[in-house]
C-alpha positions as CSV (number, residue, x, y, z in Angstrom):
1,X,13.0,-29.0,8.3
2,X,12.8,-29.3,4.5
3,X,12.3,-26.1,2.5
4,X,11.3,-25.5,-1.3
5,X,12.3,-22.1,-2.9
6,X,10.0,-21.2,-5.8
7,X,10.8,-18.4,-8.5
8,X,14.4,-18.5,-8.6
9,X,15.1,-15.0,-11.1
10,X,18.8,-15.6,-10.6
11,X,19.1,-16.3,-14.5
12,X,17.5,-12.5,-15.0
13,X,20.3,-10.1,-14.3
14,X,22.6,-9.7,-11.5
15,X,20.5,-8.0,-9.1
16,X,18.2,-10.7,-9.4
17,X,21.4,-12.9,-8.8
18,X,22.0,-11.2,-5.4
19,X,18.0,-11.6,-4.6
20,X,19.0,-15.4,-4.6
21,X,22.3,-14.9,-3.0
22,X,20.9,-13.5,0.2
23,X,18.1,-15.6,0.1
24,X,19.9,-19.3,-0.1
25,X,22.5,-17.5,2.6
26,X,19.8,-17.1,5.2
27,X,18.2,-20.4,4.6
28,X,22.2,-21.9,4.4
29,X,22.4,-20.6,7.8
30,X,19.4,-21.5,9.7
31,X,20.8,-25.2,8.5
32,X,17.3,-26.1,6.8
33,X,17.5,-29.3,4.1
34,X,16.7,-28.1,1.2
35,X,14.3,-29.8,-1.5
36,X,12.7,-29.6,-4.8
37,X,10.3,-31.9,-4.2
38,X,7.0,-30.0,-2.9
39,X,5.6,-32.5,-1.4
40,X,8.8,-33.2,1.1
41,X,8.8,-29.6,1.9
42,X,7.4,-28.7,5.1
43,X,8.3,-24.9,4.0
44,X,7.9,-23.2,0.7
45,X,9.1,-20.0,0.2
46,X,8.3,-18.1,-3.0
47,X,10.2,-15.4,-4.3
48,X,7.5,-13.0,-5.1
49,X,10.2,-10.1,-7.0
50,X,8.7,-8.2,-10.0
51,X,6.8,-11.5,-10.8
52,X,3.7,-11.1,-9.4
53,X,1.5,-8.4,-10.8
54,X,-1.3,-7.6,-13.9
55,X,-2.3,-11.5,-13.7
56,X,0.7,-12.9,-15.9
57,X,1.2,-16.4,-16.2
58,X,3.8,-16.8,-13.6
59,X,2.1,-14.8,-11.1
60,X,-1.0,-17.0,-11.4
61,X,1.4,-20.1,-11.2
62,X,3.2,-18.8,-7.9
63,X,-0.7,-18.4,-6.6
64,X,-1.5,-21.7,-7.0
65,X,2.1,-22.9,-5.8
66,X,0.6,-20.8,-2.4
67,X,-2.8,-22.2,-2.4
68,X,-1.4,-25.6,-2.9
69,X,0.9,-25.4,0.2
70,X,-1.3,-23.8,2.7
71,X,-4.6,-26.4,1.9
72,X,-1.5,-29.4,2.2
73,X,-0.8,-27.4,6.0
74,X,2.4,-26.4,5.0
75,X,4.0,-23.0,6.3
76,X,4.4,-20.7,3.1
77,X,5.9,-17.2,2.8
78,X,5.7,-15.4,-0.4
79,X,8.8,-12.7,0.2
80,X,10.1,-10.2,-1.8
81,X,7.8,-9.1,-3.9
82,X,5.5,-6.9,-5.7
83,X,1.6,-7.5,-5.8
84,X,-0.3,-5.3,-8.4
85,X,-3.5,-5.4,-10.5
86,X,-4.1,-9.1,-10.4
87,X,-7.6,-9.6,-11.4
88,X,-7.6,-13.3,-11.5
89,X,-7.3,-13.8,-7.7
90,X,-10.8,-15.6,-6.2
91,X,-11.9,-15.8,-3.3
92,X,-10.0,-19.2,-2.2
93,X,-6.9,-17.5,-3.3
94,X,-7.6,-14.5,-0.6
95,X,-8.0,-17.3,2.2
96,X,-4.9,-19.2,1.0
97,X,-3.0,-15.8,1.4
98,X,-4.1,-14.7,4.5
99,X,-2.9,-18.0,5.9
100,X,0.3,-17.8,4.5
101,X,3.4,-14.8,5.1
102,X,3.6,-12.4,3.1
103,X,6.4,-9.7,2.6
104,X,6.1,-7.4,-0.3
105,X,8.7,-4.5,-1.2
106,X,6.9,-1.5,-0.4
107,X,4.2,0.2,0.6
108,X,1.8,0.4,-2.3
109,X,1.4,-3.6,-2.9
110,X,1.0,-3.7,1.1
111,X,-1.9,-1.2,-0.2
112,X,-3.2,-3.8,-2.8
113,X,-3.3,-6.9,-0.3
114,X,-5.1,-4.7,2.3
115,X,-7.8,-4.2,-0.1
116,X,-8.2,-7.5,-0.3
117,X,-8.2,-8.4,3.2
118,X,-4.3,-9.6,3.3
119,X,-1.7,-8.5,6.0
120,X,1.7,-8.2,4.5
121,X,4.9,-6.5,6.4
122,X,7.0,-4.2,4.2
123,X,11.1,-4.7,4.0
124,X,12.7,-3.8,0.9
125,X,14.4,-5.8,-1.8
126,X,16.9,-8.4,0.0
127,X,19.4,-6.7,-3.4
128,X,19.8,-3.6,-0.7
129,X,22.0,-6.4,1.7
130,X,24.9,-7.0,-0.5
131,X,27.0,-4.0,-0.4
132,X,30.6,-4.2,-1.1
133,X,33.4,-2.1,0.1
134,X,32.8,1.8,-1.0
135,X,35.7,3.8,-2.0
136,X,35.8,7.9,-1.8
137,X,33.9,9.6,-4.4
138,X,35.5,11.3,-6.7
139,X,32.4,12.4,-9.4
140,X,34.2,10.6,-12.3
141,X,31.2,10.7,-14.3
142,X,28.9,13.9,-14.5
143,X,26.3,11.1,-15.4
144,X,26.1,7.8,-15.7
145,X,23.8,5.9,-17.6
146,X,21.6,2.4,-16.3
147,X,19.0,-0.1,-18.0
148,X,15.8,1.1,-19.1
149,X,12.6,-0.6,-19.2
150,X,10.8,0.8,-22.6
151,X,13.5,2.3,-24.4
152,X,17.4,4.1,-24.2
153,X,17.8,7.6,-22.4
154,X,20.6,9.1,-25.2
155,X,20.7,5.8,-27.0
156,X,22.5,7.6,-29.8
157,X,25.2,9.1,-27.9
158,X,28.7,7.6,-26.4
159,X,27.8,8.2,-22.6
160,X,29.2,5.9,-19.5
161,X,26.9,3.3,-18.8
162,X,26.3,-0.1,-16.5
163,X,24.4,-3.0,-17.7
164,X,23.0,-4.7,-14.9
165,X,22.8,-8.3,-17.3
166,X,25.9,-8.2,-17.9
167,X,28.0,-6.8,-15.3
168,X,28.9,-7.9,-11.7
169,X,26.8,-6.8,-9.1
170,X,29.8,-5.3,-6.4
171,X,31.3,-3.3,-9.6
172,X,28.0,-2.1,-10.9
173,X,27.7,-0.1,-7.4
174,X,31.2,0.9,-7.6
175,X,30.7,2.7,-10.8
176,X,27.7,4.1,-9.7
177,X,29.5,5.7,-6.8
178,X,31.6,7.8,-8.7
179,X,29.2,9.1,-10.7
180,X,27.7,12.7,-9.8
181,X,24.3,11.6,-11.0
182,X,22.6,8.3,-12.3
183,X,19.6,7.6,-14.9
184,X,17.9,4.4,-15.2
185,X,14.8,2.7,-15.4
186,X,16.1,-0.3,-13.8
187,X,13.9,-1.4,-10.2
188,X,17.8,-3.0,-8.8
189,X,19.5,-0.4,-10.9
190,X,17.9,2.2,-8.4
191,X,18.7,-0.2,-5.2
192,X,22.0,0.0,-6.5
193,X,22.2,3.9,-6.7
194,X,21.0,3.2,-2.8
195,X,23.9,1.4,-1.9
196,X,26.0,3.9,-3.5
197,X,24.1,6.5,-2.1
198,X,24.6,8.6,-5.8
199,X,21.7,10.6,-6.1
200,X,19.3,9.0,-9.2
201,X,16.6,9.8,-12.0
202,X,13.9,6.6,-12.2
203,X,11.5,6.1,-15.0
204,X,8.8,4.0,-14.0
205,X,8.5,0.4,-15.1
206,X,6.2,-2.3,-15.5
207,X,4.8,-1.8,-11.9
208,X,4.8,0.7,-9.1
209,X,8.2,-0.8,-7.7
210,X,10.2,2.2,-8.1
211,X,7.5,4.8,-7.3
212,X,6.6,2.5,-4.2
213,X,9.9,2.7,-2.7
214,X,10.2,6.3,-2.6
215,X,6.9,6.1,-1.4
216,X,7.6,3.9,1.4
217,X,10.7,6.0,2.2
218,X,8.3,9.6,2.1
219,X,10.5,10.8,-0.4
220,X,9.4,13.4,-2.7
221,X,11.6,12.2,-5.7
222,X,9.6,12.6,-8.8
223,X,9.5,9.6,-11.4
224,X,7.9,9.6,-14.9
225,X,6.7,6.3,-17.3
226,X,9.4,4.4,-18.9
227,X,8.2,5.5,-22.5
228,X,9.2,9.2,-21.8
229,X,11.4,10.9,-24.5
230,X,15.1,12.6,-23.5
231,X,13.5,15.9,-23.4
232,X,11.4,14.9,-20.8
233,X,13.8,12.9,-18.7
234,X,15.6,16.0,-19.0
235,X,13.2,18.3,-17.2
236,X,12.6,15.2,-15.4
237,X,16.3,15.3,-14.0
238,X,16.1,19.0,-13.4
239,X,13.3,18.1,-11.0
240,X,15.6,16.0,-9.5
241,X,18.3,18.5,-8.8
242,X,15.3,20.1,-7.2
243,X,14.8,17.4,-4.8
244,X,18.3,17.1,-4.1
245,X,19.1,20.6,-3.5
246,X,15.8,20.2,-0.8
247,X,17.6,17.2,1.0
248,X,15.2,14.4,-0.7
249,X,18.0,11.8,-1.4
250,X,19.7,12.6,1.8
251,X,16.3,11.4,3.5
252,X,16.4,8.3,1.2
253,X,19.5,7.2,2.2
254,X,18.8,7.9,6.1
255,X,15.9,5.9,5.7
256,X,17.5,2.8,3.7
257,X,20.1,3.1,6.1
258,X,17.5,2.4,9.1
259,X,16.0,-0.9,7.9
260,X,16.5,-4.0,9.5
261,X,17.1,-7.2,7.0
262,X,14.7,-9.9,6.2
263,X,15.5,-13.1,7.6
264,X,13.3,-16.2,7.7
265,X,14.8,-17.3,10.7
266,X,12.6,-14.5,12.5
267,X,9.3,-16.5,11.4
268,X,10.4,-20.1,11.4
């Protein structure tokens, strides 16, 4: 069996990195031939991830990579990802997607297929699968600071932070894990505060991803846009401890906790 992998992020940040890790591992151990050629492939599998949402250009290009490989009788799986706002889809698009697999991330772009007449499972980002070794916590940092989509929570002031393009993956998480609390706007930056299991504040990106996981887990964990200012984030924190004090998180990682991984080797 040949396989092409389409969307490789890897070159994005390091959660992206691990995405692809996980993914070439499970295709590495089901002992598939791998290809770049499209038309050797007898599988294509698309890496849907934060790519595939408000009709930009490589969304529409991973639609047409799905079209392509269902009408050529190929079996395709678009995994991974997010699906929102995409007004460009047509109607041969919908009929190309219902023949193909379709794994999205959470619970709100299984919401957006439905609409559209397209089954999708929901199992969250294949990131959540590479944990490293966790040591004690010891609340090193009263907060710690992540990515943010829009702009810097505290830009101005010297405050701990992690920078998911720049740092490795494993030590990323290990940081976060002595940290009492973490901000971010960051869609891995959160699954990595999962791993951890250090309770988090989320702005909201250029999707739903971050609401939709909390969401999918029936959390109530508030979120607020990207754009918002400090004072904001700060009440938006306070909320937080709210949520916290009320067992939210603790339900988060219970839930996290119960997933099964994705694995192709259940569908091929």
């Amino acid at each position: 069996m040949k396989v092409a992998v389409y969307n490789d992020t890897s070159n994005y940040h390091k959660g992206c990195v691990e995405v692809m890790n996980v993914l070439y591992k499970d295709l590495y151990e089901m002992g598939v031939e791998m290809t770049e050629n499209f038309g050797d492939a007898d599988v294509i599998v698309i890496n849907g991830e934060g790519s595939m949402h408000h009709s930009q250009g490589r969304c529409k290009t991973m639609i047409e990579v799905l079209e392509r490989g269902v009408n050529q009788g190929k079996k395709v799986f678009l995994i991974n990802t997010v699906f929102q706002e995409n007004d460009f889809i047509q109607p041969k698009h919908v009929e190309a997607m219902k023949k193909a697999f379709i794994s999205v991330r959470e619970v709100k772009s299984q919401q957006e297929l439905a609409k559209l007449g397209v089954d999708s499972v929901v199992n969250v980002d294949l990131s959540y699968w590479m944990k490293p070794h966790l040591a004690e916590r010891t609340n090193k940092y009263p907060v710690l600071l992540g990515q943010f989509w829009h702009r810097n929570y505290r830009e101005n002031e010297d405050l701990p932070r992690v920078n998911i393009f720049v740092q490795n993956w494993f030590d990323i998480i290990k940081e976060i894990r002595q940290a009492e609390w973490f901000i971010t706007g960051r869609h891995h930056d959160m699954y990595a505060a999962c791993i951890a299991e250090t309770p988090f504040v989320v702005l909201r990106g250029n999707t739903w991803k971050n609401d939709g996981l909390l969401e999918t887990a029936g959390v109530q964990i508030p979120t607020m846009p990207g754009d918002a200012t400090d004072d904001e984030i700060s009440r938006l924190w306070a909320d937080c401890r709210e949520a916290h004090r009320n067992g939210e998180y603790d339900k988060l990682w219970k839930f996290m906790r119960s997933q099964k991984q994705f694995s192709l080797k259940d569908y091929l």
